[in-house]
N, C-alpha and C positions, 0 to 999 in steps of 0.2 A: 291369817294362815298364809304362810309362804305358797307360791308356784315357782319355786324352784326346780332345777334340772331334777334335781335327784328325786324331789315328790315326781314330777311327770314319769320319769323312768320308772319307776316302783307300780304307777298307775298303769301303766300300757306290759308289763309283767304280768300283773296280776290278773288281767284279763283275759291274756293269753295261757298263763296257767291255770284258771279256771276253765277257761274253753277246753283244754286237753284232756281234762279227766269227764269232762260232756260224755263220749260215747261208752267209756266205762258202766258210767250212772245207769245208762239205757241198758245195755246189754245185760246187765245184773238187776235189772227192774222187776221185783218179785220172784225171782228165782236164788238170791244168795240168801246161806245159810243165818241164823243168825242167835246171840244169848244175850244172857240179861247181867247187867254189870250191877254194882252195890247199889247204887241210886235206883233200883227199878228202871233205867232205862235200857232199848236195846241197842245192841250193836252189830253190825255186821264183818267182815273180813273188805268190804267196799269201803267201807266209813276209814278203814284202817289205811287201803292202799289210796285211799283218794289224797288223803293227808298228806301219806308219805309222796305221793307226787308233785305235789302242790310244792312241799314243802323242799323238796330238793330242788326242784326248779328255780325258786327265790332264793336259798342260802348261796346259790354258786351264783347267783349276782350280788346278792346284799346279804356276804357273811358276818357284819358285824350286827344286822338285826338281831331281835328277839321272836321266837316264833311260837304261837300256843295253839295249840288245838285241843279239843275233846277229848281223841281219842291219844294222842302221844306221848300228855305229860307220864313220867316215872315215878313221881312222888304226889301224895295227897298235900303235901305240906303247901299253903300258899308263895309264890313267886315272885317277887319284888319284878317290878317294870322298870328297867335302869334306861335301857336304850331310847335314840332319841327316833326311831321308829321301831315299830312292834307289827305283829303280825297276830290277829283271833282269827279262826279256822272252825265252821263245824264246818265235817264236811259232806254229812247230811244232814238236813234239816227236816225233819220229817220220815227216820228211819224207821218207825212202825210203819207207816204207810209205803215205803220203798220195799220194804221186805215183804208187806203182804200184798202190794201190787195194783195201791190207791197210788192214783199217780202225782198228788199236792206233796211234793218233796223238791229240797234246793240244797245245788252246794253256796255254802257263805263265809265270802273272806273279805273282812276289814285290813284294813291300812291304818293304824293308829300314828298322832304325830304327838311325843310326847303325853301317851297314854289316851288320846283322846282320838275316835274315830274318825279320819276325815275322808273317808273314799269307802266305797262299799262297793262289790263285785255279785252276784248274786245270779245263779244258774238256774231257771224256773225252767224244773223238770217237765212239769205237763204240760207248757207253752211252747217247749223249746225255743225258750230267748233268754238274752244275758240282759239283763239288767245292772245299771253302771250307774255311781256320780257321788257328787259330795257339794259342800260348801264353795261355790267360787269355779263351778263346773258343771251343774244343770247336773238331769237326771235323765237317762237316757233308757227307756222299755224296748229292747229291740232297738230300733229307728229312729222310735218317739219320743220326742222329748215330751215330761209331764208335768205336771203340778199336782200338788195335795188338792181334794177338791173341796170349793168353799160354797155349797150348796147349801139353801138352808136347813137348819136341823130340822127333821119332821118326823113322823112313824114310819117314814118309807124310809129312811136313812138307813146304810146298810155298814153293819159294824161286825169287825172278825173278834171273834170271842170263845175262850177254851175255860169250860167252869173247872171252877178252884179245885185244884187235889186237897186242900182243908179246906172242909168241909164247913168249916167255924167260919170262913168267908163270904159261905155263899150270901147272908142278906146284901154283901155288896152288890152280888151279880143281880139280884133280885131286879135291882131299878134298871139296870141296864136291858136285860130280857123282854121288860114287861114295855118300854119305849121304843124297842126299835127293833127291826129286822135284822139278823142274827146269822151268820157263817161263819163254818168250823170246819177250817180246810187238815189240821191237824198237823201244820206248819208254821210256827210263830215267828218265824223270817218272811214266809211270804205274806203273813196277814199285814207287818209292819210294812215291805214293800207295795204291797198292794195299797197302804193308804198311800204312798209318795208316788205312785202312776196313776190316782185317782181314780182307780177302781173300788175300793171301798174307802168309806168316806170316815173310819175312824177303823181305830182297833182299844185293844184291852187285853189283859194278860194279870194271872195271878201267878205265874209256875214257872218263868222262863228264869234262864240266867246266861249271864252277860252274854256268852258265844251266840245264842239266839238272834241276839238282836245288834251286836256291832254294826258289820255289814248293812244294817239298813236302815238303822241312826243317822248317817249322814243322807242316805236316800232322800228319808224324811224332811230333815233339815233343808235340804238345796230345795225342794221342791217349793218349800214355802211352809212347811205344818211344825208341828212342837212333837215331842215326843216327852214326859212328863215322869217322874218316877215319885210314888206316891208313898214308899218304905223308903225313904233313904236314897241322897244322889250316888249314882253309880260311876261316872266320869267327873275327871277322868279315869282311866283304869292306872290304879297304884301297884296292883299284886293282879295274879292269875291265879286264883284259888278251885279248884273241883268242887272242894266242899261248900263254896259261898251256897247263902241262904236263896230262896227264891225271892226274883222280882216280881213287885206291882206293877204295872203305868199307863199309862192311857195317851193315845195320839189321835192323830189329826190338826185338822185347823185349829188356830187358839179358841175359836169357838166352838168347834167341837170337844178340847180338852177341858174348856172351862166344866162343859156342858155332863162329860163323862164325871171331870172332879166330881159336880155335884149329887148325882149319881151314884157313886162308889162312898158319900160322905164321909171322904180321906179330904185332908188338905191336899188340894194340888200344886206339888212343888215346882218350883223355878226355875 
């Protein structure tokens, strides 16, 4: 991975533009209005302007990027990924719970270089801390710098976990339930950040798609853990589709990934 000017410039943007739309989040914390879009999920008029800030902030420095969010594309058709950096954008992560006033919600914007995540920005609403870092730059919680944690696997081990919307899934969840202590913040951004500041020690996901988890893919990775996609690799990102299928994957340490693979009785991919 290059550290070149222009990645560092792009990095120290994106963190400042995530910090800007911070007191939005708060101020509209369970009080904006909000519906429900085809996919079943909700939206708010936050989720909208948070975008549109984010995102004008960055094209007037870096107007030859590519910029995708949740809530902005125009078309359902998928979007070829041309540019040689890219921008994923949700920019809540955990909007049922922002709208009802559970406060496990994030804004999350990756840095993609050549379709592939290598910086994650991450706004953890209930801590109030920025969460920062990629490959080649450590992982910063606030202040802290962390690592994935390599504790050994036991029944106390504490894994972020959201049972399957198909329901044809659940014997996978079964083995993971019935092994290990179990949290469901109702934020699939912060459960993968949370294993890369080693606060919990793996996660799992049947439901998410790609914008969930950019931003904390490289979290992941710097820290030191694997993040695993158990239906099909999903990086680098070729297109930017709405309609893409739901992801599997299971993270943490390689030993924890092994341990989830076996577990979910998916092969665990590479």
């Amino acid at each position: 991975m290059s550290l070149s000017p222009d990645l560092q410039s792009r990095i120290e943007a994106a963190k400042r533009s995530v910090l800007a739309q911070a007191d939005l989040l708060h101020r509209e914390f369970g009080r904006a209005e909000s519906k429900w879009k085809h996919d079943g999920t909700r939206v708010t008029a936050v989720d909208v302007a948070i975008s549109e800030g984010i995102f004008r902030d960055l094209e007037r420095q870096f107007g030859a990027d590519q910029f995708f969010s949740e809530e902005l594309i125009d078309t359902s058709a998928p979007i070829p990924v041309r540019a040689g950096y890219s921008w994923v954008l949700d920019p809540i992560d955990g909007t049922n719970n922002f709208a009802l006033g559970i406060p496990h919600c994030a804004i999350s914007l990756a840095l993609c270089e050549n379709g592939e995540p290598v910086y994650g920005v991450i706004y953890d609403h209930s801590r109030r801390t920025l969460m920062h870092g990629g490959p080649g730059f450590g992982v910063h919680d606030g202040e802290r710098a962390t690592r994935v944690s390599t504790a050994a696997v036991t029944r106390e081990t504490l894994i972020g976990f959201h049972s399957p919307f198909d329901k044809s899934l659940m014997p996978l969840a079964t083995g993971v339930v019935s092994n290990f202590k179990i949290r469901g913040l109702g934020s699939a951004t912060l459960h993968l950040a949370y294993v890369a500041a080693g606060i919990l020690d793996g996660c799992v996901d049947y439901n998410v798609k790609i914008w969930d988890l950019a931003a904390a893919i490289p979290l992941v990775r710097a820290a030191g853990g694997e993040v695993r996609f158990l239906n099909g690799e999903q990086l680098p990102l070729r297109v930017f589709n709405l309609r893409m299928g739901p992801i599997i994957y299971v993270a943490g340490s390689p030993a924890m990934c092994e341990r989830l693979g076996e577990l979910m009785k998916l092969p665990a991919a590479r």
